[in-house]
C-alpha positions in Angstrom: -6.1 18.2 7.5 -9.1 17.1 5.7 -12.5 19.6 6.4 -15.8 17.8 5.9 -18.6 19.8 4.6 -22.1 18.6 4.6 -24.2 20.1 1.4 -28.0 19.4 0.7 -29.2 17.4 -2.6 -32.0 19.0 -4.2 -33.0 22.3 -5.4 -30.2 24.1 -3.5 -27.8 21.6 -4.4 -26.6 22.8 -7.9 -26.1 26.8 -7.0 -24.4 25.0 -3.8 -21.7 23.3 -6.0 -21.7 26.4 -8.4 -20.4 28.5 -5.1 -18.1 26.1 -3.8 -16.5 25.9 -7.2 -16.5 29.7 -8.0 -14.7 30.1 -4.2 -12.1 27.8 -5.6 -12.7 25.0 -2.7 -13.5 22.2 -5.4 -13.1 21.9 -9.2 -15.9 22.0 -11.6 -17.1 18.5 -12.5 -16.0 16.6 -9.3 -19.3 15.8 -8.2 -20.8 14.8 -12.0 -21.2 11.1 -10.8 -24.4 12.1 -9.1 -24.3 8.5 -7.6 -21.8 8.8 -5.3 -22.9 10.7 -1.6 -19.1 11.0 -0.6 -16.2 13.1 -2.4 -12.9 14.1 -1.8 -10.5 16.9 -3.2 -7.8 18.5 -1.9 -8.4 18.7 1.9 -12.6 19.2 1.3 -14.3 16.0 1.7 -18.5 16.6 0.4 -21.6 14.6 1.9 -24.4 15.3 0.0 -27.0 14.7 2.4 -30.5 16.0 2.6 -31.4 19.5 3.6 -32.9 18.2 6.9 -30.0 16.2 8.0 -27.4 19.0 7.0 -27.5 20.2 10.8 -27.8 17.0 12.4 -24.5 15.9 10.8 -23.1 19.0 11.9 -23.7 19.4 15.7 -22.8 15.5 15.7 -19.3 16.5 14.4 -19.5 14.5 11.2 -19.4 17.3 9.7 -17.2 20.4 10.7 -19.6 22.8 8.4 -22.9 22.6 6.4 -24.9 24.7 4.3 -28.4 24.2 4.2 -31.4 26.7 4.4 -32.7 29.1 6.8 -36.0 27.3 7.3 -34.2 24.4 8.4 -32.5 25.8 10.7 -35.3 27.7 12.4 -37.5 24.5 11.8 -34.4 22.7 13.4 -32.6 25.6 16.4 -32.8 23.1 19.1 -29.2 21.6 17.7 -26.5 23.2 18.8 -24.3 24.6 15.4 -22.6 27.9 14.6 -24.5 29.8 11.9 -21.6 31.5 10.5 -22.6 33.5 7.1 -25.5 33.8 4.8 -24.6 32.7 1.4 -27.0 35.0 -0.6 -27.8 31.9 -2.5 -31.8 29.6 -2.9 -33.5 32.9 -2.3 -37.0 31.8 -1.8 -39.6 32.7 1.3 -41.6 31.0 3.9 -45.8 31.4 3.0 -48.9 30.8 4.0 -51.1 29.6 1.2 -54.5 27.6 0.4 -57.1 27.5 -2.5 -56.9 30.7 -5.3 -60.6 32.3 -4.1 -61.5 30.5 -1.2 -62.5 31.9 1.7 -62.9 28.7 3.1 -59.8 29.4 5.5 -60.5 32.7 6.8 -64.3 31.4 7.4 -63.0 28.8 9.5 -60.9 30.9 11.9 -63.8 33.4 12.2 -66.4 31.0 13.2 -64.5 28.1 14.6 -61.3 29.8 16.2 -58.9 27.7 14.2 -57.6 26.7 10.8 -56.2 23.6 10.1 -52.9 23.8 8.0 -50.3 21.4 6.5 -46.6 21.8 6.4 -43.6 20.3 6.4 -42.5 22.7 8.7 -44.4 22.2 11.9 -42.6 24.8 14.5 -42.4 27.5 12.4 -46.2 26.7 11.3 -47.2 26.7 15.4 -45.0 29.6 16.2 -46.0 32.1 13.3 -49.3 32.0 14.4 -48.8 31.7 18.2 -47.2 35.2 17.7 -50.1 36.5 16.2 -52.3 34.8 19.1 -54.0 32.5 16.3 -55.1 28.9 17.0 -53.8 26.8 14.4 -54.2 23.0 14.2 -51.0 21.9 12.4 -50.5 18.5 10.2 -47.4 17.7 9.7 -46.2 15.9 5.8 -42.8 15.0 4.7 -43.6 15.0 0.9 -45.7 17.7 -1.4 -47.9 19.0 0.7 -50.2 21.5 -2.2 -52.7 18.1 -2.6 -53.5 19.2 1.3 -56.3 21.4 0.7 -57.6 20.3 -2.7 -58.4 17.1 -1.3 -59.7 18.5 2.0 -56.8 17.6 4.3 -55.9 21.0 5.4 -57.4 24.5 5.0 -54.2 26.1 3.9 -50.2 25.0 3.5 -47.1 26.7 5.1 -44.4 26.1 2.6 -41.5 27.1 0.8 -42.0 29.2 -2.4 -39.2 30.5 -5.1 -41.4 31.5 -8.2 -45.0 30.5 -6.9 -45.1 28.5 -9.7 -46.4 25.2 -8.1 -48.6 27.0 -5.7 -50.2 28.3 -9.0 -50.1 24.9 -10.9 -51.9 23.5 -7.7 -54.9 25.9 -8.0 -53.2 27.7 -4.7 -52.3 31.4 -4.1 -50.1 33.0 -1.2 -52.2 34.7 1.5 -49.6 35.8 3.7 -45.3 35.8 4.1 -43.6 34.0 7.5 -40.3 35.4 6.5 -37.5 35.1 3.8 -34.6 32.7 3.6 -31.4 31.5 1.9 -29.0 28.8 2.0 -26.5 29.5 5.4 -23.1 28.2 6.2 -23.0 26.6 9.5 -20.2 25.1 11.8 -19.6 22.2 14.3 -19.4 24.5 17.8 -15.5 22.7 18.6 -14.6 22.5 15.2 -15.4 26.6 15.1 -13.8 26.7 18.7 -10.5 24.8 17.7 -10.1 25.1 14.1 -11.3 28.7 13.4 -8.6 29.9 11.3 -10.3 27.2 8.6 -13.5 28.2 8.9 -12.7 31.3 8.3 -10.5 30.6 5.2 -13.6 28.9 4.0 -16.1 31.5 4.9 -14.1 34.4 3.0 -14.0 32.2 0.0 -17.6 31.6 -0.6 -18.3 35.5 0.9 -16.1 36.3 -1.6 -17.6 34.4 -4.7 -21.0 34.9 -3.4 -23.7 37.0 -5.2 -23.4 40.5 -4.5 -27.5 41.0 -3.8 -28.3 40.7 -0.3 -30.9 38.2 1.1 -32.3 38.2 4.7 
C-alpha cells in the first residue's frame, strides 16, 4: 500500500530529500526534475507542496504524513495532526528584529504602549508578546517582510532566522528570541490510528539517518 508524504519546497526542501534518501525511503535523484510536484517510488508517493500547506494536506488525509517546520505548526495548531518526531533538520529560530541602532521600537512601547510589527507569522507574533503582557499591533505579510521597517511599515519584524545573514544585509539586527525550531514529521490522526506499524517504520528510518545534534 502506497504512503503519501507531503514535503515543503524551499529552503528545507533539499536537507528534506537528503534525509529521506539517507533513511533509504527514496533513491537519490528521483526528484531532479524539479518541475514535477508529484513522485512515486516504491510504495512512497512525494507532494512537494509549500511549507504552509504541509499540515493542511495532512489533517485533510491527502497526505498520511508531512514534514514541515515547527513555526508552522505553532503558527498553524488549530488543525488536527500527530506531531510524531523532530527531525533535527532546518535548525534556525524564531526573532524579533528591527533597525541595527534604533531605538525607535523600544521608544514607541514606552511612550505609546505599543509597537507595531510585521510578520508572517501572526499568532505566534500576538501570543509572544501577550505572554509578556505587551500590546503589540501586528501586520500580517506573506512575502519578505525585512523592507517593513526600513520603509516605515512596521517598527520591528518577527521572523525566521538561520545565519542572520538577511537581517544583516537589511540594515536589521535581532533584539530578542521567540523560540527555536526544526523541520517535524507529522501524521494524519486515522492514518496514525490505523496504519501505525508504517509510521513507525518510517519514523525509525529518518530517526535513524537523522543528525545526531539535538534541536528543540
Amino acid at each position: 500500500m502506497t504512503t503519501t508524504l507531503a514535503i515543503p519546497r524551499g529552503a528545507l526542501f533539499e536537507p528534506v530529500v537528503e534525509l529521506l534518501v539517507e533513511a533509504d525511503l527514496i533513491s537519490r535523484g528521483l526528484v531532479d526534475d524539479s518541475r514535477l510536484l508529484v513522485f512515486e517510488e516504491g510504495g512512497i508517493r512525494l507532494l512537494t507542496v509549500r511549507p504552509s500547506d504541509v499540515p493542511t494536506y495532512v489533517e485533510a488525509g491527502a497526505a498520511d504524513l508531512g514534514i514541515t517546520g515547527k513555526d508552522v505548526l505553532i503558527e498553524q495548531r488549530d488543525l488536527d495532526f500527530v506531531e510524531v518526531d523532530d527531525l533535527r533538520i532546518g535548525s534556525c529560530r524564531m526573532v524579533l528584529a528591527a533597525i541595527a541602532g534604533d531605538s525607535g521600537p523600544a521608544e514607541h512601547e514606552r511612550r505609546l504602549g505599543l509597537m507595531k510589527v510585521a510578520s508572517k507569522y501572526p499568532r505566534v507574533a500576538r501570543e509572544y508578546f501577550a505572554s509578556l503582557g505587551r500590546q503589540v499591533e501586528v501586520v500580517e505579510l506573506k512575502g519578505s517582510v525585512e523592507i517593513a521597517p526600513v520603509v516605515g511599515l512596521a517598527d520591528a519584524i518577527v521572523d525566521l532566522v538561520a545565519t542572520g545573514r538577511t537581517l544583516k544585509e537589511n540594515g536589521l539586527e535581532e533584539r530578542e528570541e521567540i523560540f527555536t525550531s526544526s523541520a517535524r514529521l507529522i501524521a494524519n490522526v486515522a492514518f496514525y490510528r490505523t496504519r501505525s506499524s508504517e509510521a513507525d517504520r518510517i519514523r525509525e528510518a529518518l530517526r535513524a539517518a537523522r543528525p545526531t545534534s539535538a534541536s528543540t
